[in-house]
N, C-alpha and C positions, 0 to 999 in steps of 0.2 A: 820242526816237524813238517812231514808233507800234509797237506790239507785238501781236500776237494771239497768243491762246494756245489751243489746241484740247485740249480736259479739264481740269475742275478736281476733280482730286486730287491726291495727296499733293509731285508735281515740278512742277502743273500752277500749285497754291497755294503753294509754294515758290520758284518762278522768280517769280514778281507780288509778292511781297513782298520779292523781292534786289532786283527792276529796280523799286523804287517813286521812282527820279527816271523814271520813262519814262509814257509813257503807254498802259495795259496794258488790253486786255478780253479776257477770257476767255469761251469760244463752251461752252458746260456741253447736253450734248444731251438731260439728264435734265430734264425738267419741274420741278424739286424737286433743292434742294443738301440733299445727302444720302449719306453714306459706304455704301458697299458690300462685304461681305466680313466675317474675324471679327476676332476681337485681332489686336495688332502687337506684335513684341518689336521694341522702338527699346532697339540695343548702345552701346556708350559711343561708339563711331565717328559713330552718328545723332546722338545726345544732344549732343556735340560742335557738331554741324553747329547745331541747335537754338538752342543757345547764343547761336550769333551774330543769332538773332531774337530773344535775351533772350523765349526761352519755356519752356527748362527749367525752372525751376522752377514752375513753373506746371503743367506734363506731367506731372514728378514726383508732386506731391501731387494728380493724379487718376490714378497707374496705381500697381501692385503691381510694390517693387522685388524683380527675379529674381534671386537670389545663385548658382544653379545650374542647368545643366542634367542630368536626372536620369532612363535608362533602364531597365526590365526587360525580359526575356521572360516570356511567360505560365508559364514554368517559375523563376519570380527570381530569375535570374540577372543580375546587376548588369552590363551592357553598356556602359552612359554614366553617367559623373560630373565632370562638368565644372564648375569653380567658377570663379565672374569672379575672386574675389581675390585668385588663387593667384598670379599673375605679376605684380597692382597692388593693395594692396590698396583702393584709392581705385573700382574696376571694377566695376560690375553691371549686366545686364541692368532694363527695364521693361518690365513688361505692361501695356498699355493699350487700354483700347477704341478700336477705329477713328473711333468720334463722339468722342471726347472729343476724339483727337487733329485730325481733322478739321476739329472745330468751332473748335479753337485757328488751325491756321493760316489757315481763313477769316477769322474776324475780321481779324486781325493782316493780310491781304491788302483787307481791305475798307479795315482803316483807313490800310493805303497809297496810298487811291485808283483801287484796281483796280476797272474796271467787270466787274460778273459778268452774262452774260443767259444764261438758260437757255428748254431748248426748241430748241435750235441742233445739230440735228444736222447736222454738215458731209461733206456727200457729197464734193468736188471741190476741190483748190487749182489754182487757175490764176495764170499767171504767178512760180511758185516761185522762177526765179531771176533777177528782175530786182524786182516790188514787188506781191510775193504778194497774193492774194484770196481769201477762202474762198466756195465756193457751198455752199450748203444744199439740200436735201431738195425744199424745195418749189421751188426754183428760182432763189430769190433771192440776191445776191452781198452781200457785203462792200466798202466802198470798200478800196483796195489798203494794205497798211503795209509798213514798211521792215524788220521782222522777223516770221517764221511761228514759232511754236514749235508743234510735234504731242509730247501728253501725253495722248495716249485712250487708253492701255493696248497690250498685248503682243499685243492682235489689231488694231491699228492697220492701216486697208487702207488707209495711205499712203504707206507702206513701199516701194510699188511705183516710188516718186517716184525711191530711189535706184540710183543707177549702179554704186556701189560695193559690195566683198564686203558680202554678208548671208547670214544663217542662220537660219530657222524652222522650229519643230520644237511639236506637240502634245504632253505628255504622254499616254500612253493610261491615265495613274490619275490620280486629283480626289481629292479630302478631300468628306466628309459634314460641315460643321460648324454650330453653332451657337452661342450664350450665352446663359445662363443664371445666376443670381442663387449668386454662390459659399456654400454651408452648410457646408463644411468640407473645402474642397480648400486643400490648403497654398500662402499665397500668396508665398513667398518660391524657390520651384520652378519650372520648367519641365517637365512629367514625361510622359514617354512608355510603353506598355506594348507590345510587339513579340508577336507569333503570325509565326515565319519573318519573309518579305518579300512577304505577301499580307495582314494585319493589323496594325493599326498606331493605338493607340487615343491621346490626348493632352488633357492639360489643360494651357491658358496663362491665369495669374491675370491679370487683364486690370484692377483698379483700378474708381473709381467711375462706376458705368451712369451717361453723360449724362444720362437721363432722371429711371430710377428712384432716382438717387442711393445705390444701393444696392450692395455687393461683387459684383464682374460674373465669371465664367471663361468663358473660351472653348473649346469641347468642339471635338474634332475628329478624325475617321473615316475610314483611308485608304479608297479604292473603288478599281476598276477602273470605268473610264468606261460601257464596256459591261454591266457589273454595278447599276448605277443604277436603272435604270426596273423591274428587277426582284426588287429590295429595297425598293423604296418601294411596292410588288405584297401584300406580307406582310405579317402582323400585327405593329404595334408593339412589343405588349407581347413577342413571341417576339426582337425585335432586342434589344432591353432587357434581357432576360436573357442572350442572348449577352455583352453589354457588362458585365454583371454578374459573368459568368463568369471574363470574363477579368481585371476590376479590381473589387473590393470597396471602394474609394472610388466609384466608378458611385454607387452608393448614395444619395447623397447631394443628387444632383441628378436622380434619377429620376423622382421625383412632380411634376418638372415637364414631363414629357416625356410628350404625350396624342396625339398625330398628328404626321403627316410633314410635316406642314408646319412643323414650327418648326425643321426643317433646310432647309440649302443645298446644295448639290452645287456644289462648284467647281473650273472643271479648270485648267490650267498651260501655258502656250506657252514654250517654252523659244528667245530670241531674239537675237543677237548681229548687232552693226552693225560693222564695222573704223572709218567715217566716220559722224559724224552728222548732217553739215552738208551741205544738199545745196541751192547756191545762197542765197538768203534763208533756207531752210525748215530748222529745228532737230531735232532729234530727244531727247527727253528720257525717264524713266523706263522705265518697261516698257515701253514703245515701242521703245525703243532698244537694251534688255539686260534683258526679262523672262527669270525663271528661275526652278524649282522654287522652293517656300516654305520647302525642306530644312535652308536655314542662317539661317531671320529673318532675312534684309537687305533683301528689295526696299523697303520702306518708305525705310529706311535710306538704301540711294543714290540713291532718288526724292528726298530732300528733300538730300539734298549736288551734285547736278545743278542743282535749281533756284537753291542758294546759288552756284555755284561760275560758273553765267550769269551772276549778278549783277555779282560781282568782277570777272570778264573784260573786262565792257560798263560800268562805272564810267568810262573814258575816252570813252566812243561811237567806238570803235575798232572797228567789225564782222569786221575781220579777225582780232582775237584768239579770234573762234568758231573758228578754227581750229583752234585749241589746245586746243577743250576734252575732245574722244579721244583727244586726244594724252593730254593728263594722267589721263584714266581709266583710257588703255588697259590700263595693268598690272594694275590693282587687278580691272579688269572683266574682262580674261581670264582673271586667277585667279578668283574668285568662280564664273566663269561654267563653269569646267573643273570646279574643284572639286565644283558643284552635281548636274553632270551622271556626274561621277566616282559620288559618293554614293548619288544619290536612287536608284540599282537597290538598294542596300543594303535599302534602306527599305522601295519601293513597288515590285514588280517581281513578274512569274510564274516568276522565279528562286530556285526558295528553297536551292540548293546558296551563293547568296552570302549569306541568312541564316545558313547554318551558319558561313561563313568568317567573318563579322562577328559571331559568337557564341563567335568562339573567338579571333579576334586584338585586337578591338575592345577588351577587359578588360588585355592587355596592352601597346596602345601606349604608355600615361601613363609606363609603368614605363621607356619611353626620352625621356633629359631632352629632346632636341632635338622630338620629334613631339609630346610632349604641350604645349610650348609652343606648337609651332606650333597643335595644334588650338583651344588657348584663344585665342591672337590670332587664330584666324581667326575665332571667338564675338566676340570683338570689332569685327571691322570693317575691323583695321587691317594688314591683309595685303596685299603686292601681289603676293608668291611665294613659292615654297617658300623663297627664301632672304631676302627683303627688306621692308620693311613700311614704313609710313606713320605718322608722327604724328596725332592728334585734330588736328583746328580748333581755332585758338587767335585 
């Protein structure tokens, strides 16, 4: 089959190297194949999924494996301690940079034959449900294929294509983050520092800089979206003492922090599909079920979408797209309830639910059934409160 693919990232290069008996080109609207965004924690549920591109261990030995996840408040008060091997001991989280991981599955898709053209930014799909087209920007079309796949991210404006329930929703908080060359952030942690649920400071050991080949972490700052433009207004060196204030490992990566530019500001669409299939036209990652970054998965199900296309279309059976929200459905309404559940915990102008997450959050573990469930949901392999899912095998 002919296939298009609209984004290459993490579900867009994931789906092109499941479907590499097809013939696949990927429309990339960036000038330059190039990851965007900070570290990824890819959970054993991802790592799984990986597996079956035979590139774990490859992923491994360029990220920093994460044994825990590990919270205070600016008062240290232990909040979060969540450890992968408490319920397996074979389970750990990976930090890893976005290029690294990146870089891994472009290759691995290039050398399945995927054509990549970038510069393609696609304004238009016509004829979606009978032998899709994409038009472009400047005007120009695509000859038609027999499958569309849309993977440009959780502000995808082609959403509008579908018939069926959908739900979008902005965050009104972003993350400030960057990376930075790790001097002595502990790399086998996940670590967060909390002020209420208006601060919200984190480091994730991220494993070695594609470039700089050197220990990478990824720093990251909750914001109020509106708060942005007038924090980046102020002197540095006063923001840097704030951060200092609140964590004494700050420290450590300070002197490489000299302007606002070597941070991002990034915000969060919170997006849910019931179908993802509408006619020819697919719907994959954040596109289809972006969600806060509160539980590290989106990475995660971005690249078990692209594998799980794969498997489906192994017969060229185009009706088994059917099936494929069918089979996410469960795992994607929990993740997607749960995220939305949480993230006011975290990033919210509520801070009467910092208090309440300051006072019951230390005692959940202490009940056997919820502190498992919180660690299998760290892993991935959750599809409810009461049910769960195997690893890819």
């Amino acid at each position: 089959m002919r296939i298009a693919i609209i984004g290459a990232g993490f579900a867009g290069l994931s789906a092109a190297i499941a479907l590499k008996d097809h013939d696949v080109t990927i429309f990339e609207q960036s000038d330059a194949l190039k990851p965007v965004g900070a570290g990824v924690l890819l959970q054993p549920f991802g790592l799984s999924v990986l597996k079956q591109f035979n590139l774990n261990e490859e992923i491994i030995t360029k990220g920093d494996r994460i044994e825990r996840l590990f919270g205070l408040t600016t008062r240290n008060k232990n909040i979060l301690n969540l450890q992968y091997n408490k319920h397996n001991p074979q389970f750990f989280g990976l930090g890893i940079h976005r290029g690294s991981l990146f870089n891994a599955l472009l290759i691995k898709a290039q050398q399945a034959g995927t054509k990549i053209l970038t510069g393609q930014k696609a304004s238009k799909i016509i004829d979606g449900g009978t032998k899709p087209k994409i038009q472009f920007s400047d005007g120009t079309e695509t000859a038609s294929f027999d499958l569309l796949i849309v993977a440009n991210g959780s502000r995808s404006q082609f959403r509008t294509l579908l018939t069926g329930k959908k739900f979008e929703e902005e965050y009104p908080w972003g993350a400030l983050w960057a990376v930075f060359e790790n001097k002595g952030i502990e790399k086998s942690t996940l670590y967060q520092r909390y002020n209420s649920t208006t601060q919200v400071l984190g480091f994730l050991p991220c494993g070695q800089h594609p470039e700089s080949k050197k220990p990478s972490v990824s720093f990251f700052w909750s914001l109020r979206k509106t708060a942005y433009k007038s924090l980046i207004a102020t002197d540095i060196n006063e923001f840097k003492k704030t951060l200092l204030k609140y964590e004494p490992s700050f420290e450590s990566i300070q002197d490489q922090i000299d302007a606002w530019n070597k941070f991002t500001f990034a915000t969060y669409t919170d997006v849910y599909m019931r179908n993802w299939l509408e006619g020819k036209v697919l719907f994959l990652g954040d596109s289809a079920h972006g969600m806060s970054p509160q539980l590290g998965l989106g990475a995660n199900m971005a690249i078990y979408d692209g594998w799980l296309t794969g498997e489906l279309l192994k017969d060229n059976d185009m009706d088994k797209l059917l099936q494929l929200s069918k089979i996410r459905y469960k795992q994607n309404l929990f993740y997607h309830n749960i995220s939305r559940m949480m993230t006011p915990f975290f990033q919210s102008d509520r801070k009467w639910l910092g208090t309440i997450r300051d006072i019951a959050f230390p005692m959940l573990p202490k009940i056997s059934f919820l502190d498992r469930l919180m660690v299998e949901t760290l892993y991935g392999t959750r599809d409810g409160f009461f049910s769960k899912r195997d690893l890819i095998n």
